[in-house]
Structure formats: structure tokens, C-alpha cells
C-alpha positions, 0 to 999 in steps of 0.5 A: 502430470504437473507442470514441474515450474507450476510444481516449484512455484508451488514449492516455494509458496508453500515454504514462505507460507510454513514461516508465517504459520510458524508466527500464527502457532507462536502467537497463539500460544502467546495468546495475542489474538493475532493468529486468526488474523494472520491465516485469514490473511495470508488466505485473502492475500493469496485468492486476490493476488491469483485473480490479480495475476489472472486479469493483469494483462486485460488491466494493463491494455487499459489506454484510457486515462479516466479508465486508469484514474477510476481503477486507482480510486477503486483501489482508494476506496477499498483501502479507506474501508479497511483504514476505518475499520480502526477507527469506528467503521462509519460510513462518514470515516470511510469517506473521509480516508477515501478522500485523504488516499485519493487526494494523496494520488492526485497530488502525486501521480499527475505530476511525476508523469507531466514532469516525466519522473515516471511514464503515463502507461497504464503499466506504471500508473496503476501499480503506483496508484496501489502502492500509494493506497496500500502505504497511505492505508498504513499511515492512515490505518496508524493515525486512526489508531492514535485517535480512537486510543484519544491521542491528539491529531499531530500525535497521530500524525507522526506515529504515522509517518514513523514507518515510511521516514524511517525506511527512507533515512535507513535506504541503502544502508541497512534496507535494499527496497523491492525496485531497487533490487528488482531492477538490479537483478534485471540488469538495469543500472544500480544507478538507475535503480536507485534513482526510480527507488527514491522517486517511489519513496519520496511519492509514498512519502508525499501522499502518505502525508497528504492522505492523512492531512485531508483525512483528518481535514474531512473527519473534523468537517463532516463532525462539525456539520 
């Protein structure tokens, strides 16, 4: 007999789920060639987070700080390869935005832990790594598509940025943010909350930045060699 918590997860999933295959119908019948994509989506999204949820306590026993660095790269790499599918898919572009995301890391990560803004605990890095690759992918992801469509590099750049900006100058008053309200119905402090939701903000900001700056940087480089 099942689990009745397995049974309501369960529940509960299936219900989200029905929402975005209510827009995957819509789309289709509007004809936008976005509903294949959704549903593969929404497949993948789930399979890699259930071996997500499956390896997480082996990833979070991870004591050493090389270890914690190479697993943030991986997870670099495999955003970078997904950012230059929107440009041309090259080799040399996939390198250039797995530069761009790292970089984005390194300039972020090392010091808000030497600074003690956050802990050094796998249990906070790596989490912060992914979200540094998936919002620099974004941004990316965006720049890469202003360039193909033959819009300037600065062009790209702020359509790139649009998204982060706007979501920290619209905090607190029209959005409320996952660790801000993660954290709240915890029971932490609205102030502590609200202190660790701006540092990731401004970390998303920073590296976000910085990953299509070095991007870009990298692209030009290897063309002109």
C-alpha cells in the first residue's frame, strides 16, 4: 500500500504539472512551437531532480574544497553547453560561456565565504554554485541571442541583465524571493531572511555580469585567432 506523504507529494506534483501542460495545449493550439519543448521540459526538469534528491546527502558529505570547486564546474559546463545552443552550438562558444560561468564563481564565491557573507560548507557552496550557473545561463543564453539576431555586443548585454535587475529593484515589494520566504516559514528572522536574500541577489547580479563580459571577451579572442 502507498505511502499516504509519497501519495500527496505525489498529489501535489501532478497538480503543478496539469498547469504547465494547460500552457503546453494553449501553445499548441496558438501554434508557437513551444509545447514540445515544455513537456520535454518538465520531463527532464523532474528525472534530474529525483536523482538530485537521490545523491544530495553523498554530495553534501563532500569535505573537500577541490571537490566542492570541480562539482561547480560541472555544473558550469553543462549550463555553457545549453547557453550555446542559442548561438551556434560550437565547440569554441560552449568554451567561451564555460569560461564566462566559471569566472562568474570565482569571482563571487571565494570572497563571500573569505568575508564570511556565507559559509564554506558544501551545504552552501555548491547550491550557490548551481544557481550562479543556471542565472548566468540565463543571462547568457539572452546575450547570445541578441548576437545571433546581429545586435551589438552592449546591446546583448543589457537585455541580459534586464531580468536580474529588475527582480532586485522590484524585491520586497512586488516579489518575495524563494530564501526570503523559505527562511521566514522556517522561523528565522524576516530580517535575517532578508539579509541572505539580498547577498544572493547581489551574487546572482555580480556573476551574472561577469559571466557574459568574459564570454564575450573569450568568443571575440578565439575568432580572432
Amino acid at each position: 500500500m502507498p505511502d499516504a506523504g509519497m501519495t500527496d507529494m505525489l498529489i501535489r506534483l501532478l497538480a503543478a504539472w496539469l498547469l504547465l501542460a494547460g500552457a503546453a495545449l494553449w501553445a499548441s493550439r496558438e501554434r508557437l512551437g513551444l509545447s514540445g519543448r515544455m513537456l520535454i521540459a518538465s520531463a527532464r526538469g523532474l528525472l534530474q531532480l529525483l536523482a538530485l534528491a537521490f545523491v544530495l546527502h553523498w554530495i553534501f558529505d563532500i569535505r573537500s574544497h577541490l571537490a566542492q570547486a570541480l562539482l561547480v564546474a560541472v555544473f558550469c559546463v553543462l549550463a555553457a553547453h545549453n547557453s550555446a545552443g542559442h548561438y551556434d552550438g560550437r565547440r569554441s562558444t560552449w568554451l567561451a560561456a564555460a569560461v564566462g560561468l566559471i569566472c562568474g564563481c570565482v569571482v563571487t564565491l571565494p570572497w563571500l565565504a573569505f568575508s564570511g557573507a556565507i559559509a564554506d560548507d558544501t551545504r552552501t557552496l555548491v547550491p550557490l554554485g548551481s544557481m550562479i550557473a543556471a542565472n548566468g545561463m540565463n543571462a547568457v543564453s539572452i546575450m547570445f541571442e541578441r548576437l545571433k539576431g546581429g545586435g551589438v555586443v552592449g546591446d546583448g548585454m543589457k537585455l541580459a541583465m534586464i531580468p536580474t535587475i529588475d527582480t532586485l529593484r522590484v524585491v520586497g515589494l512586488v516579489h518575495m524571493p524563494g530564501i526570503f520566504v523559505g527562511m521566514v516559514l522556517a522561523g528565522a528572522p524576516a530580517f535575517e531572511a532578508a539579509v541572505a536574500q539580498l547577498v544572493v541577489l547581489y551574487m546572482i547580479i555580480a556573476s551574472s555580469f561577469t559571466a557574459c563580459l568574459v564570454s564575450v571577451r573569450v568568443m571575440g579572442y578565439v575568432q580572432e585567432r
